[in-house]
C-alpha positions in Angstrom: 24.3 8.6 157.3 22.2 8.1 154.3 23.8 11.0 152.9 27.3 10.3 153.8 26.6 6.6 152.1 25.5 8.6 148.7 28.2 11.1 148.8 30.9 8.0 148.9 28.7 6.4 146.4 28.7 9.4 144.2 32.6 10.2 144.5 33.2 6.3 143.4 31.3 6.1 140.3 32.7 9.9 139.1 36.3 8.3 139.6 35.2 4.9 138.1 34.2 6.8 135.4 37.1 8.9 134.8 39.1 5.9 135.2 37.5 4.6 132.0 37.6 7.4 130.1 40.0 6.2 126.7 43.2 8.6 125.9 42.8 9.1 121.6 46.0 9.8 120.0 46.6 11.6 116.4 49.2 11.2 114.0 50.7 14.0 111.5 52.4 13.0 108.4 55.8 15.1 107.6 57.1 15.7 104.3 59.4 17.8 103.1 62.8 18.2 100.8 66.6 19.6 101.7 67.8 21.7 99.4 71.5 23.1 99.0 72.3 25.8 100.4 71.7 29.3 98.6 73.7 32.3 99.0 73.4 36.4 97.3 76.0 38.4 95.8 75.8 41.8 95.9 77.4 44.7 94.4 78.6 47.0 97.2 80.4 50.8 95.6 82.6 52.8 97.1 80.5 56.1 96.5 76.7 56.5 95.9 77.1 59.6 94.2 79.2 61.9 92.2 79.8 64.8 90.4 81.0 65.2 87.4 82.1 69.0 85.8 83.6 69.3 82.3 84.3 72.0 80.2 83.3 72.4 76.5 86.8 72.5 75.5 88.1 69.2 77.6 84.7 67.5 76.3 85.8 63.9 74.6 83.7 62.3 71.7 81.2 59.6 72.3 83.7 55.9 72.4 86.9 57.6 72.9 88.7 56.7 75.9 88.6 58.6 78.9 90.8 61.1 80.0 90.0 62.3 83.7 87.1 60.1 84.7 85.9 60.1 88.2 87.0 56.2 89.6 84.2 54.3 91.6 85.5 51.2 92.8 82.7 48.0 93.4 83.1 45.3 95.3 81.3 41.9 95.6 79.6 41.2 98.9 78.2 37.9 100.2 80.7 36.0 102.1 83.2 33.3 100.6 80.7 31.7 98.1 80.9 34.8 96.4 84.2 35.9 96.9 85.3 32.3 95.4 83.1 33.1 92.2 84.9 36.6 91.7 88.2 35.1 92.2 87.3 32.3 89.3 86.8 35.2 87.0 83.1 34.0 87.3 81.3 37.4 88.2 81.1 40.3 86.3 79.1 43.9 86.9 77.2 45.1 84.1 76.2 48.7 83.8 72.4 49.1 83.1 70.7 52.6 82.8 68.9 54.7 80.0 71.0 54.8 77.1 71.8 57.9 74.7 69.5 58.4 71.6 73.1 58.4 69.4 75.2 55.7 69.8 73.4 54.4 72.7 76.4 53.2 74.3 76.0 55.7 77.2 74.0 57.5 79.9 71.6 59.5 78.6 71.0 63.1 80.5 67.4 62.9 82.3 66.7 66.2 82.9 65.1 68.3 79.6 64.1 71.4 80.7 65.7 74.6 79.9 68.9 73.9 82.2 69.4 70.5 80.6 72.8 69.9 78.4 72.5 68.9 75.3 74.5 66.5 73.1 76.0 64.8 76.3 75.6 61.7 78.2 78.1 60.1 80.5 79.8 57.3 79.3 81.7 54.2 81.5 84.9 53.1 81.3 87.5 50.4 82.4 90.2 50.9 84.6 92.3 51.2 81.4 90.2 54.2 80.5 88.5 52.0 77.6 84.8 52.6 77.0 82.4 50.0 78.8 79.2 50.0 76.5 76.1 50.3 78.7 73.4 47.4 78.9 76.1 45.3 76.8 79.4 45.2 78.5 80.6 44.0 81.6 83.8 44.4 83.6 85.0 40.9 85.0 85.3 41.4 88.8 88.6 39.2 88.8 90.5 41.8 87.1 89.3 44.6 89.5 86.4 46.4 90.7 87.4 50.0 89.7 85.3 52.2 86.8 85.1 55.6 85.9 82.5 57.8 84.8 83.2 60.9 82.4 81.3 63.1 80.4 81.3 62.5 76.4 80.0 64.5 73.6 77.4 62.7 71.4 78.4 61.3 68.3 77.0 63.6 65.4 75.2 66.3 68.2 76.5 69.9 69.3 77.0 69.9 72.8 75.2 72.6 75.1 76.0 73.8 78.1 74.1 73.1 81.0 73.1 70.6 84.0 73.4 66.7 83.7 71.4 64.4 85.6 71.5 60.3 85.1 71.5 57.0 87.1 73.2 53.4 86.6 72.5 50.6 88.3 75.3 48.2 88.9 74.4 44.5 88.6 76.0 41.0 89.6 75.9 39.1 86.4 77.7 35.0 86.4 79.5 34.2 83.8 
């Protein structure tokens, strides 16, 4: 009986004690700030690469317009935000790259080994065939998304025959 009695006894004072056992509660302070909501325009082009062939004797001069370029069109992707903007006349692409060592108004040719042309870049033009100067001038995405991309003889340089290699990146810029 004596160890029934201290068993009880026991199993009281464990819940008594657990009874009086205090809850502790913790606080977190939240900060933080709402900010408008962002958006991205991007540049989306209809091709991602292209050839271009021209023969010594169709060859234009470096700032004359075009006269068979091969058309890219470029579009503005990023949902209505952007969409608005281009319609406002508020975006524009601009044509970066490596830039001729005559005018520098044009794609330079990358390659220089012995298959390399010489005296040739490839210059960019409106959709009016008009020269677009590269690193400098911008087509307003309002009045269309189309460019062309020709091959042009350097100003004061001989042109060789050969292989042409270059690379321009098309960027959003606001206006």
């Amino acid at each position: 009986m004596k160890k029934l009695l201290s068993g009880l006894i026991s199993a009281t004072l464990l819940m008594a004690g657990t009874a009086q056992a205090k809850d502790m509660s913790a606080n977190i302070i939240i900060s933080g700030t709402l900010k408008p909501a962002e958006f991205t325009c991007s540049v989306a082009l209809s091709e991602s690469s292209v050839s271009v062939l021209e023969n010594s004797d169709t060859l234009i001069k470096q700032g004359d317009n075009a006269t068979s370029p091969v058309t890219v069109q470029a579009s503005v992707d990023g949902g209505p935000e952007c969409d608005k903007l281009a319609d406002e006349g508020k975006i524009a692409y601009k044509f970066m790259g490596v830039a001729d060592d005559a005018d520098g108004t044009v794609l330079a040719n990358s390659l220089t080994d012995e298959t390399a042309a010489k005296g040739v870049g490839i210059g960019i033009f409106n959709s009016q065939n008009e020269p677009v100067p590269l690193n400098t001038g911008r087509l307003v995405a309002q009045e269309g998304g189309t460019f062309g991309l020709q091959m042009v003889q350097l100003t004061n340089q001989e042109a060789v025959a050969g292989n042409i290699n270059s690379t321009v990146t098309v960027q959003i810029e606001r206006l």
